[in-house]
C-alpha angles and dihedrals in degrees: 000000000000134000103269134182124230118210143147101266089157121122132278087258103055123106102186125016138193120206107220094214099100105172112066114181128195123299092026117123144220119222119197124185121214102248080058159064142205127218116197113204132183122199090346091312128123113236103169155312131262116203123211108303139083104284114192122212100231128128118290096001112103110050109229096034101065090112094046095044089045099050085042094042089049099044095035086240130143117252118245115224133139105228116205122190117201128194109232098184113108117258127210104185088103107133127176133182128177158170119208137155127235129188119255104222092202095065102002097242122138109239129206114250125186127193158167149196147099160259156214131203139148138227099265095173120027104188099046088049087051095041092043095036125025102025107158093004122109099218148019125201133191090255089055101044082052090050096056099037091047095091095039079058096046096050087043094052084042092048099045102033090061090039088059098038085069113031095053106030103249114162097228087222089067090045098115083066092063106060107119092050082051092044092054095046094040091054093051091049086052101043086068091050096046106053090059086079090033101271137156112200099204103167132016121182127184096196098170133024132167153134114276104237098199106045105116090230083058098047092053092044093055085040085058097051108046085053096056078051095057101045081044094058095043092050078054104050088035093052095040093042104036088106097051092050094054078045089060105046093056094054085057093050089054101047091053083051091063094047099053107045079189093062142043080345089066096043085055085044099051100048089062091257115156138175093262098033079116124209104343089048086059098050089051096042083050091056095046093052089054091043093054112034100043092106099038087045099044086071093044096042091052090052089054093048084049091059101037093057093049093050083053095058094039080056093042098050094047111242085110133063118229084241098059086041089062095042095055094043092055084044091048096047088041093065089046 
């Protein structure tokens, strides 16, 4: 067999590559370049590392191999290794995009995030990386090696971002304000992880985060509550203006009265109310007018709470000013 040389002739791209020239013999030779490193192997073992230079085959000369280079130096035969070559510069292709969902701690609902961002590391150690990973296999590439370590990143963001939400308060609808903080706690979750398969995290960025406004989970959530606003509000306005409104209707009463002298007017007339009866008049003419205008006043009163309601969500929804808002309610009460 001739004297052959072993170098790393893969791709940009490749991580990890496996020469497919098994039998070496004696006097060939190993290049390896400096952004790089190559692992020997015999029957699926790790014998040893060689770092960037021209390494020769020869006895003795290469420490670890002793053993392989005698028996082939006594029979004449070739020497049977696997040779790897890794990569060792840091690489910063690494792109990640995701949907997860987070509890909410305020109602307990889990809440659609999506989100963004990337990554760098570098192969720490090789041989791990090619024992855990590849395996069998005869090459890794940046877009395998994303591809495998994609759901290790997406448990650990799920993990740490709810971790944080509540740890440390943050309302997950400002969370996008929040993605340097994320960034940092979701890289030292990672690194652990990472190191297991010989790994150095050396950068993470979130770069975008966000609720997904379309999800449907999301769209019945906001429709909730809105809803839950908007009975909140009207508790409120019907408990805080239940006295005007009783003011009100007995205004209008009065005012009928004085429109129908066979009406509310002869009921004044005939127990004995004036204009100048004083205090004790008024308190009478004040319970005559309840008395007498609680059914004409319940529809009219209904109408009024009607519009009222519909000028609010007009107000609340924002197609309206507060400004307009307050000039249609006094001319609506005006009119009442």
């Amino acid at each position: 067999m001739p004297i052959i040389t072993i170098k790393n002739e893969s791709p940009s791209e490749t991580l990890v590559w496996k020469h497919p020239e098994r039998q070496a013999t004696l006097g060939s030779q190993i290049i390896v370049d400096e952004s790089e490193e190559a692992l020997i192997f015999e029957n699926g073992q790790h014998l040893l590392t060689l770092q960037a230079g021209r390494h020769l085959l020869e006895s003795g000369n290469i420490p670890g191999l002793e053993n392989l280079i005698k028996n082939a130096f006594n029979k004449q035969s070739p020497i049977y290794i696997e040779i790897c070559f890794a990569k060792k510069i840091v690489s910063f292709e690494y792109k990640w995009g995701s949907q997860i969902k987070v509890m909410e701690s305020n109602y307990g609902l889990l809440i659609p995030l999506g989100g963004y961002g990337s990554y760098s590391l570098r192969i720490k150690d090789s041989a791990s990386l090619i024992i855990q990973i590849i395996g069998g296999g005869k090459i890794l590439t940046i877009e395998d090696l994303k591809l495998k370590l994609l759901p290790i990143v997406e448990r650990n963001l799920k993990d740490t971002i709810a971790e944080t939400l509540v740890k440390k308060e943050i309302n997950i609808f400002n969370i996008d304000t929040k993605l340097v903080e994320l960034s940092e706690e979701v890289m030292e979750s990672l690194k652990i992880n990472f190191e297991r398969f010989g790994l150095d995290l050396i950068d993470f960025y979130i770069q975008g985060l966000s609720v997904i406004e379309n999800d449907p989970t999301y769209i019945k959530f906001k429709e909730s509550l809105a809803e839950a606003a908007s009975l909140k509000v009207r508790a409120k306005a019907a408990s805080e203006s239940g006295n005007f409104y009783q003011v009100e209707r007995s205004y209008d009463a009065l005012n009928k009265a004085a429109e129908n002298e066979g009406g509310l007017a002869g009921t004044f007339l005939s127990g004995g109310l004036g204009l100048g009866l004083g205090a004790n008049a008024g308190q009478q003419m004040s319970q005559a007018i309840n008395e007498n205008t609680q059914i004409n006043s319940t529809q009219s009163d209904k109408d009024l709470k009607e519009k009222l309601k519909d000028l609010k969500d007009l107000l609340d929804s924002g197609l309206i000013s507060s400004e307009d808002y307050n000039n249609k309610k006094n001319k609506l009460i005006d009119k009442f």
